[in-house]
C-alpha positions as CSV (number, residue, x, y, z in Angstrom):
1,X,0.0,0.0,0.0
2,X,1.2,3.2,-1.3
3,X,0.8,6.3,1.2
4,X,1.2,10.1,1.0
5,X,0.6,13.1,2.3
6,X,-3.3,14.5,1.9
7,X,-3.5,18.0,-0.2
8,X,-4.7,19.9,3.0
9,X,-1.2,18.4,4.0
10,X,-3.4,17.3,7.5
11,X,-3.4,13.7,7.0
12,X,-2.3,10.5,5.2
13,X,-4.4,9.2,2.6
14,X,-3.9,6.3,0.1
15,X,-2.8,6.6,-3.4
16,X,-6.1,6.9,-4.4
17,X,-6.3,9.6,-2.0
18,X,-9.1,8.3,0.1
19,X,-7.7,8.3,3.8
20,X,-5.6,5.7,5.6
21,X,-6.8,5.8,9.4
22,X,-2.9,5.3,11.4
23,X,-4.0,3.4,14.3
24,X,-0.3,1.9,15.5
25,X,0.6,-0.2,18.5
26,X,4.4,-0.2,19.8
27,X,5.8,-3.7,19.4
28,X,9.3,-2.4,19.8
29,X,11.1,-5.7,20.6
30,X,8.8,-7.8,17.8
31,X,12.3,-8.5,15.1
32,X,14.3,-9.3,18.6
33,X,12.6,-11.5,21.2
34,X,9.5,-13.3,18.9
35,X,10.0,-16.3,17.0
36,X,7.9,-16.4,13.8
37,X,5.2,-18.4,15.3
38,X,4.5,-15.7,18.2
39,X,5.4,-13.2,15.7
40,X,2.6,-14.8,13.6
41,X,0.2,-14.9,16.2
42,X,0.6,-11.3,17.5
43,X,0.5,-9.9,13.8
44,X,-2.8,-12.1,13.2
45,X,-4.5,-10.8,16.5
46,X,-3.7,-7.6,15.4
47,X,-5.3,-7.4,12.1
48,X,-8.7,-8.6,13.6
49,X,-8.2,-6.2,15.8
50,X,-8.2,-3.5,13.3
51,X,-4.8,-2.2,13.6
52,X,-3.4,-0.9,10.8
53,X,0.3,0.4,11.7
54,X,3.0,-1.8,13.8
55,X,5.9,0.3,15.5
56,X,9.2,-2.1,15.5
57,X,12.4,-1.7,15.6
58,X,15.2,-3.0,13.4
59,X,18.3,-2.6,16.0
60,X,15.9,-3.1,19.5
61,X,16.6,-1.5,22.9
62,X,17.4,-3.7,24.8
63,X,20.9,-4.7,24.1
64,X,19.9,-5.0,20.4
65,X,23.6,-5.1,19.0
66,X,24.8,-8.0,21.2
67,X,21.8,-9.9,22.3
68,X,21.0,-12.4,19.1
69,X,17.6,-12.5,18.1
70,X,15.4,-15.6,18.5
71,X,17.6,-17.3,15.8
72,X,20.9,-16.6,17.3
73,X,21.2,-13.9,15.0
74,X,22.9,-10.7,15.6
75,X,21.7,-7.9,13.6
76,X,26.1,-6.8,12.8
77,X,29.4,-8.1,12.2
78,X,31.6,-6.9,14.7
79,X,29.0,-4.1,15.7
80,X,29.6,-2.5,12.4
81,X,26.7,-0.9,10.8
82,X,28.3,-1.1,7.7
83,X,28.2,-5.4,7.6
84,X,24.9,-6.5,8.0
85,X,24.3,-9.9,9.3
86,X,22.2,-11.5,6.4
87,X,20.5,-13.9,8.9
88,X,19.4,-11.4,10.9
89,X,17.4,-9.5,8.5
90,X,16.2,-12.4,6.8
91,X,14.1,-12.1,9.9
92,X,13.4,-9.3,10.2
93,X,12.1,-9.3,6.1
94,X,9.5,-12.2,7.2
95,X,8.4,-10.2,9.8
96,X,7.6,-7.2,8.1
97,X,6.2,-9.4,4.9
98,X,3.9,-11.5,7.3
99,X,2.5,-8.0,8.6
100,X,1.9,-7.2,5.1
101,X,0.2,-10.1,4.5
102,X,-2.1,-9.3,7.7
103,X,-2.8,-5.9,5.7
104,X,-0.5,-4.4,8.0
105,X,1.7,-1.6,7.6
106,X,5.3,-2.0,9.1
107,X,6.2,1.3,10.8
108,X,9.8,0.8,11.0
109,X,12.9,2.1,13.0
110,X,15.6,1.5,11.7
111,X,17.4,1.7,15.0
112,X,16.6,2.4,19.1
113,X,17.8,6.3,19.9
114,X,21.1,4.7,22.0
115,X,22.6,3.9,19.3
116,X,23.5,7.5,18.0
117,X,23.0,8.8,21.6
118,X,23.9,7.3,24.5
119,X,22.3,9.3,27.2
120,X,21.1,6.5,28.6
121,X,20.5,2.2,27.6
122,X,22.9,-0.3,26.4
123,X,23.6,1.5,23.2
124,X,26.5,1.2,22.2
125,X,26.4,4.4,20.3
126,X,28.0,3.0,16.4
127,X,26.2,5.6,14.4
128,X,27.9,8.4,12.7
129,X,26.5,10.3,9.6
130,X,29.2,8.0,7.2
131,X,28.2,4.7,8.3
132,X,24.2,6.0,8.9
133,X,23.9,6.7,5.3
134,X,25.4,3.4,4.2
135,X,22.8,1.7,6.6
136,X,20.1,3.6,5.5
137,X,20.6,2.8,2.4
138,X,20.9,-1.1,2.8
139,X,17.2,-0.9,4.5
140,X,16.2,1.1,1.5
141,X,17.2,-1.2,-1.0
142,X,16.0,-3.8,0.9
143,X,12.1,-2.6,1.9
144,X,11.7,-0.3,-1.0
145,X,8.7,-2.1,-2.2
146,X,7.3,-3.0,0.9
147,X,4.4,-1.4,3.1
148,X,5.9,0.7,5.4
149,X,6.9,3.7,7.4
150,X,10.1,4.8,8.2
151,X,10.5,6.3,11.6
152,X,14.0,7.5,12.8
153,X,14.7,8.4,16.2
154,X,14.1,6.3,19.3
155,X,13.1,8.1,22.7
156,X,16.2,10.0,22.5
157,X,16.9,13.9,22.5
158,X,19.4,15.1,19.3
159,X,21.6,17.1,21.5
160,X,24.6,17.9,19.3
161,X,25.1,18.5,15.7
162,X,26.5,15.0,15.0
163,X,23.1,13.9,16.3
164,X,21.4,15.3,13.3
165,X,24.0,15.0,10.9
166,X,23.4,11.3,11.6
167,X,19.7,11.0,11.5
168,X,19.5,13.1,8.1
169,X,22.2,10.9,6.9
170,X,20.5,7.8,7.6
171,X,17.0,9.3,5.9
172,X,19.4,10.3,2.9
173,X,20.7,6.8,2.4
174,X,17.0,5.5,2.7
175,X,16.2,7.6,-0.4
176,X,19.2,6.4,-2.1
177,X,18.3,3.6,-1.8
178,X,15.3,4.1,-3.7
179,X,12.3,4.1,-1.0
180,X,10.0,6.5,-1.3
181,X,8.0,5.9,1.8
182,X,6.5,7.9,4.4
183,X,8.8,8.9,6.9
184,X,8.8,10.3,10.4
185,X,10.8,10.6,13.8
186,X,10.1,9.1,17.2
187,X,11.2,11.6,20.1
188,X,12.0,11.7,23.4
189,X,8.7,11.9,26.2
190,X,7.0,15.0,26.3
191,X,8.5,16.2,23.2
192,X,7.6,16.4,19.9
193,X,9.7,15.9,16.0
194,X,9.1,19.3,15.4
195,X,11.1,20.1,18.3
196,X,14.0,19.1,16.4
197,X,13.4,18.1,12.6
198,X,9.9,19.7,11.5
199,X,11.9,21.6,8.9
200,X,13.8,18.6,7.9
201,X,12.7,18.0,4.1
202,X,12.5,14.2,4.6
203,X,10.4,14.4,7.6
204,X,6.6,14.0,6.1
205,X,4.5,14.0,9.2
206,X,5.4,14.2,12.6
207,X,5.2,12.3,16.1
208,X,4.6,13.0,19.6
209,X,5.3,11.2,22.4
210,X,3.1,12.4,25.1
211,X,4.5,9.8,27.4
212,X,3.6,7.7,30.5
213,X,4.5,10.3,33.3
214,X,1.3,10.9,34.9
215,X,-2.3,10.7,33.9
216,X,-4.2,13.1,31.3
217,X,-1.5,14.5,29.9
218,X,-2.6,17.4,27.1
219,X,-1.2,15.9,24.0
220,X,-4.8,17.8,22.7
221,X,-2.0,20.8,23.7
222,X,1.0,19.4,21.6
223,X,-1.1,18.7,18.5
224,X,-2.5,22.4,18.6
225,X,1.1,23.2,18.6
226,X,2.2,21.2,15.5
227,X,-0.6,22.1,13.4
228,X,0.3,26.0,13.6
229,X,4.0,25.1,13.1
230,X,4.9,26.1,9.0
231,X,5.2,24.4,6.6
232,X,2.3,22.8,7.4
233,X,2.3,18.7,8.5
234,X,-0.2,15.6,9.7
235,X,0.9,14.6,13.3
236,X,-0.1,12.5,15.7
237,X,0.7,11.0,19.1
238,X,3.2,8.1,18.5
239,X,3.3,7.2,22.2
240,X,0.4,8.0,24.7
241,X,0.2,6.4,27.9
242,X,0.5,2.7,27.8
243,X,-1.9,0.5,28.9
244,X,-1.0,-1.5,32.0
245,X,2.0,0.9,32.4
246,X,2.9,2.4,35.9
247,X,1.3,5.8,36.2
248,X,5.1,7.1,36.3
249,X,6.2,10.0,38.7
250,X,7.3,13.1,36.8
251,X,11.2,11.7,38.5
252,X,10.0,7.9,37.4
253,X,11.1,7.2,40.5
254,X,7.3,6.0,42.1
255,X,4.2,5.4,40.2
256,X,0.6,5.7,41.2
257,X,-1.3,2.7,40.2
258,X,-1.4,1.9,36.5
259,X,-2.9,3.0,32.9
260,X,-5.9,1.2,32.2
261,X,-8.4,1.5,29.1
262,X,-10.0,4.5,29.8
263,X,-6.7,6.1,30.2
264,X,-5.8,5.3,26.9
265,X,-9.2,6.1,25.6
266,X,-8.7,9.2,26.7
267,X,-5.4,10.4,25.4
268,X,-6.6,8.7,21.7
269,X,-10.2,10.1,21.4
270,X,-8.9,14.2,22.4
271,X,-5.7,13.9,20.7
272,X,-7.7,12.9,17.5
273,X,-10.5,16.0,17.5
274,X,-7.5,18.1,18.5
275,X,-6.7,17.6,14.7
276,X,-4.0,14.6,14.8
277,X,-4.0,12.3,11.5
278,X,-4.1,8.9,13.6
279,X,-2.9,7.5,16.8
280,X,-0.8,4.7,18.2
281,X,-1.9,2.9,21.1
282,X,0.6,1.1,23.0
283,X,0.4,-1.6,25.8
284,X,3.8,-2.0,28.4
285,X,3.8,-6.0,28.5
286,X,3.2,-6.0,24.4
287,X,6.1,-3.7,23.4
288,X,8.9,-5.2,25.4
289,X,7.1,-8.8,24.2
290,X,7.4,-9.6,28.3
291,X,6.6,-13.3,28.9
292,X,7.3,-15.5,32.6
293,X,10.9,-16.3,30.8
294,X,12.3,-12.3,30.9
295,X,12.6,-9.9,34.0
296,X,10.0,-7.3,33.6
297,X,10.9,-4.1,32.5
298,X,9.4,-1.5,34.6
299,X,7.3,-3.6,36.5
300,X,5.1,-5.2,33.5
301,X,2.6,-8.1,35.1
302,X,1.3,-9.4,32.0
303,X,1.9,-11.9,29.5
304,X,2.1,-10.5,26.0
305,X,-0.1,-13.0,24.8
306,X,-2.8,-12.2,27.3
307,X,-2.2,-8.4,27.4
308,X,-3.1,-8.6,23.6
309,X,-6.8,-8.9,24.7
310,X,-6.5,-5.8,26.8
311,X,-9.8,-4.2,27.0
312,X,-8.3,-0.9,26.2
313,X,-6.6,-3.0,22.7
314,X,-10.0,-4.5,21.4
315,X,-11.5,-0.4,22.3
316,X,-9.3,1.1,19.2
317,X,-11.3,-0.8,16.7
318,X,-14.3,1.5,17.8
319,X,-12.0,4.7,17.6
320,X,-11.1,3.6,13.6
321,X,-14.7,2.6,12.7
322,X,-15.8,6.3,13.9
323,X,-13.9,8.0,12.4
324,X,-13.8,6.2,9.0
325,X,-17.9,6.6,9.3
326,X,-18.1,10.0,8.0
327,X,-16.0,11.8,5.7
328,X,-12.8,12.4,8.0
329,X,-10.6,14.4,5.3
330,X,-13.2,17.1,6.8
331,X,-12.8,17.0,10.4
332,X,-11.8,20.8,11.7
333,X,-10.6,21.2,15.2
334,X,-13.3,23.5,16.8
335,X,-13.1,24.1,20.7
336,X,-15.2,27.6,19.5
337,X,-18.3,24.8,19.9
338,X,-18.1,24.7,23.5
339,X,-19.8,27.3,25.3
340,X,-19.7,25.5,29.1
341,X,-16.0,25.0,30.8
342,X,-14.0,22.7,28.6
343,X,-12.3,22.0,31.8
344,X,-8.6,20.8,32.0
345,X,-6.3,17.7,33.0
346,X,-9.0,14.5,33.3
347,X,-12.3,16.7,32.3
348,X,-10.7,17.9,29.8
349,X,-13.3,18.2,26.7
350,X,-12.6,18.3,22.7
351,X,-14.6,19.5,20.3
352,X,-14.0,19.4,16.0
353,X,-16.4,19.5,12.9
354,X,-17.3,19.3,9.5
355,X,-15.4,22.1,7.3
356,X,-19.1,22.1,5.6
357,X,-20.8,21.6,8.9
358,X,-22.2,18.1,7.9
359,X,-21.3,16.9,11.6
360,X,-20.2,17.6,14.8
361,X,-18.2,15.9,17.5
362,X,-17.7,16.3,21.0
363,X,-15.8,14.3,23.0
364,X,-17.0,14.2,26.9
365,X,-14.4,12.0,29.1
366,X,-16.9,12.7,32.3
367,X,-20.0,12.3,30.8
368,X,-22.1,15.7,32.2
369,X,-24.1,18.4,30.9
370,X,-22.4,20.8,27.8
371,X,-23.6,23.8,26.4
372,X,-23.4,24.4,22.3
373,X,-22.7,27.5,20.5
374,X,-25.9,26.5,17.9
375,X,-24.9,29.4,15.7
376,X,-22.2,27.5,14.6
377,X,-23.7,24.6,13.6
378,X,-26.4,22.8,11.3
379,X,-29.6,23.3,13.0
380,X,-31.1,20.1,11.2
381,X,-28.8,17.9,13.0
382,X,-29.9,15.1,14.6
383,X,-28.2,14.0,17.9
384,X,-26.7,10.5,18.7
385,X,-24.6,9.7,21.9
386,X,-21.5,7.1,21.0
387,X,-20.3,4.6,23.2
388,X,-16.4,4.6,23.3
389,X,-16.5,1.3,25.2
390,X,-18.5,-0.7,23.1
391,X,-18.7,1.3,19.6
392,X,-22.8,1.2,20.0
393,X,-24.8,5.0,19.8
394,X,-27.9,5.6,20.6
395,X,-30.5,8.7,20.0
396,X,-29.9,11.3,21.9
397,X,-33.2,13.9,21.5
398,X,-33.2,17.2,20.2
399,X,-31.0,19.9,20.5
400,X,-32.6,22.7,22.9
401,X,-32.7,25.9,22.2
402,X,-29.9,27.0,24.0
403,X,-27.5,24.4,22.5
404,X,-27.7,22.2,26.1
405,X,-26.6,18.3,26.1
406,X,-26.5,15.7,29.2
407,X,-24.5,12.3,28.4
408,X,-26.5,9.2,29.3
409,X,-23.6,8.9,32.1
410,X,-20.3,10.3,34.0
411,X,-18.7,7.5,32.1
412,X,-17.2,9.4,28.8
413,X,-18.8,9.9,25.3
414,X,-18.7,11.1,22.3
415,X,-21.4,13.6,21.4
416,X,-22.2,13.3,17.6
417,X,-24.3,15.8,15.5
418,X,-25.0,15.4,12.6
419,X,-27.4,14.1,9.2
């Protein structure tokens, strides 16, 4: 599948130019600690899920460089980015074909951040803008005609020159290689790629990570940011709290419970009518692949293969299938809507619409009463509550006079307006 950039340059569409809905999951460690059978089984699980993006890294986190694969593969000869270990990505070209098979795009990095920037990790750091543009373009050659996404980066700041040098080097050598692909940058938590690289001419879209330190945190806030950035670009949150990750301490040193499917709810459904192109949802067992045979990382409880039936997992189909139900290439941020408080932090509300007023969302995370500016919409509307939880809506009356709305609960919803 052949993606690009959408003419209002605010999302990703297909080469048809009918849009592509980016609803990714981080499986980070999938090319390192899965065999192809478990790597089968997650991929499969999440196709019928409806996923359509997989985040994975090429050269993973954890000890990547020296820990061999499920193979016994290492992914370098003498930790040498210049001689590829042919075994290694053999793997790694099964994977990513076996997604593709599942209908699945391959959101790709080529490597973890510690290995151009060893701030913290196992690195070891071997890239440098010579050898990054000879890597890059191996993986170009090599995935050229395959459904992907490239994203550089890796929870990592750029924090010299080299750091850049390196990074546009590798997405040079991509393009030499002849892929043409989409391409973004995974940053650091709380940050964004425009920090660093919005002006970068091979970054198309790009990402957030709005991180696991605390609940409600206003990635609605970074995406208003990005979208007023020039030249204009889609973005979208590549890394919102995880599901059945510790609610971290701003120092990560204690943690308050854990994320559970209403916190990701959250953090997809405001981030999306805030104006982002798509979302990733991410789970903490699933993306380090955490099974009884590993020490946890951070804590994480659950088997993978359980934690792929996460409540707050099976949820994002009904976040896709709403979206895709009207015509999205339309949707306008529009917090102008809300007349009542729009509230902050965990009441936080979001409100977007039609450019030609055909519909109206409104996303309420406590349920409540809300109070409509009814000039600024269709007054032939009809109103329908929508259940995040289940993906069922049901009639919601008439619009009053003074544009006033109660939620059938305190649980959240999603206010819809509309023909």
């Amino acid at each position: 599948m052949q993606l690009r950039i959408s003419e209002n340059r605010r999302f990703i569409v297909k080469a048809d130019g009918t849009p592509f809905f980016y609803l990714g999951d981080t499986a980070w460690e999938l090319f390192h600690r899965l065999d192809r059978d478990e790597a089968a089984h997650y991929l499969r699980t999440r196709a019928q899920q409806r996923f359509t993006v997989i985040q994975a890294v090429a050269l993973a986190e954890f000890d990547g460089l020296r820990t061999p694969n499920a193979y016994g593969h290492v992914p370098f000869c003498d930790l040498d980015p210049t001689q590829p270990n042919e075994d290694y990505f053999k793997h790694v070209d099964w994977v990513v074909e076996r997604a593709a098979a599942e209908g699945l795009i391959t959101g790709l990095l080529p490597t973890w951040g510690d290995k151009v920037n060893m701030a913290w990790g196992k690195g070891p750091a071997v890239f440098n803008p010579e050898n990054a543009r000879a890597y890059g373009r191996f993986l170009g050659r090599r995935y050229r005609d395959l459904p992907l996404i490239w994203i550089l980066g890796g929870d990592r700041r750029l924090e010299t020159g080299p750091h850049l040098l390196t990074y546009r080097a590798m997405a040079q050598g991509i393009r030499d290689g002849g892929a043409t692909q989409l391409m973004t940058f995974h940053p650091m938590g709380g940050l964004s790629s425009s920090h660093t690289v919005h002006s970068e001419d091979w970054l198309d879209f790009n990402m957030l990570q709005s991180g696991h330190d605390g609940r409600d945190k206003p990635n609605w806030n970074m995406v208003d940011l990005d979208r007023a950035r020039q030249p204009v670009k889609p973005v979208l949150d590549g890394e919102p709290n995880y599901e059945d990750h510790p609610v971290m301490a701003p120092d990560w040193k204690s943690a308050d419970g854990w994320f559970d499917e209403y916190d990701v709810r959250k953090q997809a459904w405001r981030s999306l009518l805030a104006g982002a192109c798509g979302h990733t949802y991410g789970c903490h067992d699933i993306w380090q692949m955490y099974d009884e045979r590993r020490e946890p990382i951070n804590r994480a409880r659950t088997p993978w293969r359980v934690a792929l039936e996460l409540p707050g997992a099976r949820q994002m189909q009904h976040v896709r299938a709403f979206f895709e139900s009207r015509a999205w290439l339309k949707l306008v941020p529009d917090q102008a809507l809300v007349r009542s408080e729009i509230g902050s932090g965990g009441a936080h509300i979001r409100a977007a619409r039609a450019q030609d007023k055909s519909y109206t969302y409104v996303y309420l995370p406590q349920g409540g009463t809300v109070q409509l500016d009814i000039q600024r919409l269709n007054s032939t509307m009809r109103v329908q509550w929508f259940d995040p939880r289940t993906g069922a809506a049901r009639g919601g009356g008439l619009l009053t006079e003074n544009g006033t709305l109660t939620a059938p609960s305190t649980e959240d919803w999603v206010l819809v307006l509309g023909a």
